[in-house]
N, C-alpha and C positions, 0 to 999 in steps of 0.2 A: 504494500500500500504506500510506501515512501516512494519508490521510484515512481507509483502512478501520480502523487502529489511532486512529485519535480517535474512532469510533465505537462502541467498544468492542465487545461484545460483540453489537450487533445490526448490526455492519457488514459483516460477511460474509453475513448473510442479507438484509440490502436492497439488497446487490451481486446477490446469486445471484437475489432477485428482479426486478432489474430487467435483468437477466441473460435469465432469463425471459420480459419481454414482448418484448423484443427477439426472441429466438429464435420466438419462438409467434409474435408479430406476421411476423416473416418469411414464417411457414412462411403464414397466411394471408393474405398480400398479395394474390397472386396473383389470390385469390377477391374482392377488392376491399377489403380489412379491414387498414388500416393499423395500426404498434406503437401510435402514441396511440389511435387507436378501439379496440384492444384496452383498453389499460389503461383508458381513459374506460370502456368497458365493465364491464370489471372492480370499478371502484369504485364506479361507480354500479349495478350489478347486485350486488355484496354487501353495500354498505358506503353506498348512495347516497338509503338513507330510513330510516326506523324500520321498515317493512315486511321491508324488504331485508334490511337486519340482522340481524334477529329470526329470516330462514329461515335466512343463513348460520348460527345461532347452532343452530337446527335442526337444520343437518346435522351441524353440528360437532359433537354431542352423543356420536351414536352412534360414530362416528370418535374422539373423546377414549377412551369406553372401552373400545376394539377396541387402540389404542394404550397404555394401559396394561395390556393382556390379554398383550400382547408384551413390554412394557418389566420386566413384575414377574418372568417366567422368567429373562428375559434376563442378570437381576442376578447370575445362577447362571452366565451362557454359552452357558445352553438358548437354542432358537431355534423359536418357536413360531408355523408358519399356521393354529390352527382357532380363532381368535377368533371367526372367521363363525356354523363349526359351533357353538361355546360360545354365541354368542349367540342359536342358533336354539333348542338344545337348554332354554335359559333361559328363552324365551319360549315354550315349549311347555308345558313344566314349571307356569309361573307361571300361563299361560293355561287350563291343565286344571285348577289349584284356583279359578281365578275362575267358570269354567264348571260344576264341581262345584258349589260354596257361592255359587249369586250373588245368591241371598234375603240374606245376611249385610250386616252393616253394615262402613262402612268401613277402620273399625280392626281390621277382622278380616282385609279382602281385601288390603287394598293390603302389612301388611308380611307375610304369608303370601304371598302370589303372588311378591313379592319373595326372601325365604327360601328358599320351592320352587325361584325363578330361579338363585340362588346354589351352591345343593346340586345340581341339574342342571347348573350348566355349570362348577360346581369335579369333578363326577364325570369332567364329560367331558372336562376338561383334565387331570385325573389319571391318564386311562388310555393316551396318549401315554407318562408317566412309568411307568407301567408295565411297558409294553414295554421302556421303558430301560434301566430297574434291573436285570428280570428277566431280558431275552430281548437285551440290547443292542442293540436296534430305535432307529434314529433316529426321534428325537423330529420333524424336519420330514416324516418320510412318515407317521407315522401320524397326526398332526396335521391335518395335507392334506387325505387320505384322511377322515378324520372328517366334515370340511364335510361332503363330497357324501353321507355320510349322515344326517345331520340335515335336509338341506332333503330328502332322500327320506321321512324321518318323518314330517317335516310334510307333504306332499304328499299322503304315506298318510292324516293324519287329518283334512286338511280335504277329500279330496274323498269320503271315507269317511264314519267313524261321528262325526266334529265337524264337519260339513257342515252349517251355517243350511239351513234345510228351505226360506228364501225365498230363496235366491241365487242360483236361476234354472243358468246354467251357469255361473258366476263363483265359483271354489272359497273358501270364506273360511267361519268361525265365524261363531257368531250376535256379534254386537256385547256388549262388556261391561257391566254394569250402570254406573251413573254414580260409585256409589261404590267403584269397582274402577278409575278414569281419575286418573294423578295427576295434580295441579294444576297451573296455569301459574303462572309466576312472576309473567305481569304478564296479567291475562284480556283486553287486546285481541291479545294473540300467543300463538303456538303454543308458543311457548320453556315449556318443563316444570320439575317440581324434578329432574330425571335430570341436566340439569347442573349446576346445586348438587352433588350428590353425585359427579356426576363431578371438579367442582373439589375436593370436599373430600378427595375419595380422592388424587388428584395430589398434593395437598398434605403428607397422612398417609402415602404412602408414599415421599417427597422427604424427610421427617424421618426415619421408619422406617431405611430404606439408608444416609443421610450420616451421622446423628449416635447411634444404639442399636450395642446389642451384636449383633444380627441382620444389621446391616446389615453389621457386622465379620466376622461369620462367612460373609456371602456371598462378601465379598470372598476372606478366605481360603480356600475352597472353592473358589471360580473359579480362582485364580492356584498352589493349592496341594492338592489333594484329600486328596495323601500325610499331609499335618502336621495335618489338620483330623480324622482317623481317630485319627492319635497322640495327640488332645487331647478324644477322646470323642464326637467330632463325624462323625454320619452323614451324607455325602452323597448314598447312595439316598433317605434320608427327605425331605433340601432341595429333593430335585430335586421328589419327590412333591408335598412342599408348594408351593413356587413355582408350578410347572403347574397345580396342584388353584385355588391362589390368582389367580391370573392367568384361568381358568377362570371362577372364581366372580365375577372383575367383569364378565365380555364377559356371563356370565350374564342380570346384573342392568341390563346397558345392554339387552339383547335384550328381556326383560321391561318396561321402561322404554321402548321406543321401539315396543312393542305396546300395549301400556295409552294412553300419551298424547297418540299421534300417527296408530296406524291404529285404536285401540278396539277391536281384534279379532285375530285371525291370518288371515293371507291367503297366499299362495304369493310366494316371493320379495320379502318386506316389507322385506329392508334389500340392497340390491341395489349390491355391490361395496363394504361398508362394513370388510370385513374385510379386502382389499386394503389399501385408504385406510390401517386403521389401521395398520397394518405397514408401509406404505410413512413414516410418519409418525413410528413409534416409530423406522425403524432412521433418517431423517437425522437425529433426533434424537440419534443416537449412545446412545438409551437414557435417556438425560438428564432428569427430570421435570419439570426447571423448561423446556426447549423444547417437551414434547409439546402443554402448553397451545396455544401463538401458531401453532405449525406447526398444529394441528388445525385452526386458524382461518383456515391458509392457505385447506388442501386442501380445506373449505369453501367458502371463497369460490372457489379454481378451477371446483367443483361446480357455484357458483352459476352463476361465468360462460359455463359448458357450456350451462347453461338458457339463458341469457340471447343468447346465441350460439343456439341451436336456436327458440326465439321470435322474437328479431327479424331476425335474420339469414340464417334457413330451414339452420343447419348441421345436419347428421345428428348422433344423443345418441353417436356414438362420438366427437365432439368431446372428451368429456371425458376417456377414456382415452387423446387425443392429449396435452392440455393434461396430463395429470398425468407422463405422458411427459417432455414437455419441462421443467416442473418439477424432475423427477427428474436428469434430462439437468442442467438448470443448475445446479442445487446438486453434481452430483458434477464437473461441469467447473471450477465456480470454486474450489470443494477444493482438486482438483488443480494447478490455474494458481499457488494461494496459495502449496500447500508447493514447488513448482516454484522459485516464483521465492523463497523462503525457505530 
């Protein structure tokens, strides 16, 4: 426990990862995959070229703001699963004004698709809060419940009336115009400006909660509903707002990782990214300054699933084992810490 306290603050998490390969390595010994060929794996499949990096930096995108789609309610006590749904709904949204106007130039498409992404998925985080306010409906079922209607929306429109007339039996839109794809940050990689703005959101809402008056009145509305009434302060409104806001960035990831990664809508385009984030936001304990690095984990576990099912011939539920035991090690070395504390 000394060496974990000289390591300050990232010592509990380089215990609980290596916590991690240990455990994972275990679990696939058997199959002939030792804890060092895991982790050798691991670094060199996320972390082991410029190539490598660039897709962990990929995946981590939509996973950062699936994870601040939870973290921003959260700030309230809410407890929010349709980041997925927010995110479909955003890229439905954004994707039917690029499809509308795709003669337009790009300063017309990219922050309008954007916008429409925003107001689509702050609607459809608001209407959780709805329920709450109104009808005292938990916020995690109708939350839930959301997702699996948004990827039914889209199901409906791409193999329906937004169905590419060449896509054969492969349900997906026609491709977007080129000035409707936002940019990469660096053009031999895929890596977009979607994480630019996902760091800069992290950032702006890390200030927003620690250091403003907002961030004061979360607080007290969390730990205090009764004195925050007394003092003029609505908390049906906070709730509305947090959820509508939290909403509105899974949005804008969802619109952002259709535009610059598949260039169109297709069925099931982000495939378990809403999980990720939420598993992501809560070890973060909500925290904005951890959602970044842990994103970057769950990334790279992501990666090492790939890299595990290519060279190794594992099945892709590898990864839902690996995030498992992930999950598993951070809450076991938790536990061990306050134990022995």
């Amino acid at each position: 426990m000394r060496l974990i306290n000289r390591l300050g603050a990232f010592g509990p998490w380089a215990c609980s990862m290596a916590l991690f390969v240990v455990v994972a390595g275990a679990f696939f010994w058997p199959s002939g995959l030792s804890p060092y060929q895991l982790f050798v794996m691991l670094a060199t499949g996320a972390f082991g070229s410029d190539y490598a990096f660039s897709e962990t930096l990929v995946k981590a995108t939509p996973i950062l703001w699936c994870a601040l789609a939870v973290a921003v309610p959260a700030q309230l006590g809410l407890l929010s699963l349709g980041a997925e749904g927010q995110m479909y709904m955003g890229a439905i949204s954004g994707g039917g004004f690029v499809l509308a106007l795709r003669s337009e130039p790009g300063w017309v498409l990219i922050p309008g698709m954007l916008l429409c992404a925003a107001v689509a998925g702050g609607i459809w985080g608001a209407i959780p809060g709805w329920f709450k306010t109104r009808l005292n409906i938990s916020e995690v079922i109708v939350s839930m419940l959301l997702n699996f209607i948004a990827i039914d929306i889209l199901d409906y429109l791409i193999h329906g009336p937004w169905k590419a007339p060449h896509s054969s039996n492969w349900p997906e839109t026609a491709s977007f115009p080129d000035a409707a794809i936002l940019p990469p940050v660096l053009s031999a990689y895929r890596v977009h400006v979607g994480l630019i703005g996902a760091l800069v959101m992290t950032a702006a809402f890390y200030f927003i909660f620690r250091w403003t008056r907002w961030g004061l009145i979360s607080r007290v509305l969390m730990s205090n509903p009764h004195l925050a009434a007394q003092v003029g302060v609505s908390h049906s409104k906070w709730i509305m707002l947090l959820l509508a806001g939290g909403g509105a960035l899974a949005g804008i990831g969802g619109m952002a990782e259709a535009s610059a990664i598949q260039n169109r809508l297709e069925t099931q385009f982000l495939p378990g990214y809403g999980l990720n984030g939420f598993l992501v936001a809560w070890l973060a304990g909500h925290d904005f300054r951890w959602i970044v690095p842990l994103s970057l984990v769950m990334a790279a576990i992501l990666s090492l699933a790939d890299t595990l099912q290519l060279s190794a011939q594992f099945p892709a539920s590898s990864a839902l084992i690996l995030q498992g035991f992930f999950f598993i090690s951070v809450l076991a070395f938790n536990w061990a810490r306050k134990t022995r504390s």
